[in-house]
C-alpha positions as CSV (number, residue, x, y, z in Angstrom):
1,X,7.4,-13.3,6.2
2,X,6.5,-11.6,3.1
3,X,8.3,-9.8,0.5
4,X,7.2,-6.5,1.4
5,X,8.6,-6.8,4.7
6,X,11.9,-7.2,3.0
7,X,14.4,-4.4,3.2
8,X,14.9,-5.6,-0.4
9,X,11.6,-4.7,-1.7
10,X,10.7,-1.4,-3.2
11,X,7.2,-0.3,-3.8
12,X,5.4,0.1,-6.9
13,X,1.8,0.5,-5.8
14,X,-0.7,-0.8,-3.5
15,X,-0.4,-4.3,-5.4
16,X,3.3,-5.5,-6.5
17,X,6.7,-3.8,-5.7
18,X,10.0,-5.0,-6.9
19,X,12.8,-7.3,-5.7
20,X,15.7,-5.0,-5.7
21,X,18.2,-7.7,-5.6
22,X,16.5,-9.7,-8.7
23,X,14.9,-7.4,-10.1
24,X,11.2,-9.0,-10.5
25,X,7.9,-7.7,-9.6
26,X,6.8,-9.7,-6.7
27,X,3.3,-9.5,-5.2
28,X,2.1,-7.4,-1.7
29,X,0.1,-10.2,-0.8
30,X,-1.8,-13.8,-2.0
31,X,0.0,-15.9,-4.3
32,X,4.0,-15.7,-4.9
33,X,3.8,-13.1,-2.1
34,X,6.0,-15.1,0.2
35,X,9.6,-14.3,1.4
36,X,12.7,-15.7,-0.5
37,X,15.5,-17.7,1.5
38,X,17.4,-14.2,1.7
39,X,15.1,-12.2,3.6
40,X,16.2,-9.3,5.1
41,X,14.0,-7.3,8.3
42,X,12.5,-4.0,6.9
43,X,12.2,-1.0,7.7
44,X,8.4,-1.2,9.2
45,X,7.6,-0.7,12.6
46,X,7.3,-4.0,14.0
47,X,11.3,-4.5,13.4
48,X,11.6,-1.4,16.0
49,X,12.6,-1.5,19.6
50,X,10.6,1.3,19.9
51,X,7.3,-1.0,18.8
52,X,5.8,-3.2,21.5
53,X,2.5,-4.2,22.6
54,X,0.8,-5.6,19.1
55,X,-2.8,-6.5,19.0
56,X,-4.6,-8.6,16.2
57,X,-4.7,-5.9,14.1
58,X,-0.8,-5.2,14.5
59,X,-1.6,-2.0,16.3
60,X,0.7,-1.4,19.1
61,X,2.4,1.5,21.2
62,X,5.9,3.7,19.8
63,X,7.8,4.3,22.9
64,X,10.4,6.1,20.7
65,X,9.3,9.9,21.3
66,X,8.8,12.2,24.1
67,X,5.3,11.0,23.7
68,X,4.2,7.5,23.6
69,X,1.7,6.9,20.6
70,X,0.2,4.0,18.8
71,X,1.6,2.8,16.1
72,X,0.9,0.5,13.0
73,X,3.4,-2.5,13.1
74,X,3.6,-2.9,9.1
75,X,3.8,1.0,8.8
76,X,7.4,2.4,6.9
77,X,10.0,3.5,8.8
78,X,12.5,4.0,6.5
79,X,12.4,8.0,7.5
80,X,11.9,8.0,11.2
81,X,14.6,9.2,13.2
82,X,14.0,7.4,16.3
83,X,13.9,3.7,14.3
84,X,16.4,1.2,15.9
85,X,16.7,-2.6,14.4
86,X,15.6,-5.1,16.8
């Protein structure tokens, strides 16, 4: 897991985002990037029950709305209405 999957971490830019329990920058990704002990799912879309069938690429199907649709499974959720925690 990695910090920005962490319902903890708020977004910054494209690079870093904050820890909002510690209050440190913590990288997206490469070094330091890696989830601390109190990890907590996100909401993204591969934490849905709505997400299922992920490819390499972590493109898979949203079964949430009238229509099925393909989704990204590190896309934010934190607004969609049909988003249940696994």
């Amino acid at each position: 897991m990695k910090h920005y999957e962490c319902r903890n971490y708020l977004s910054l830019d494209c690079e870093k985002g904050m820890c909002a329990i510690d209050k440190v920058l913590v990288p997206m990704d490469g070094e330091g990037s890696d989830a601390c002990p109190r990890f907590t799912d996100g909401f993204l879309c591969k934490f849905c029950k709505n997400f299922a069938n992920a490819d390499e690429h972590g493109i898979g199907t949203c079964s949430g709305f009238e229509k099925k649709d393909w989704a990204y499974a590190d896309c934010g959720a934190f607004t969609c209405e049909k988003f249940i925690r696994q």
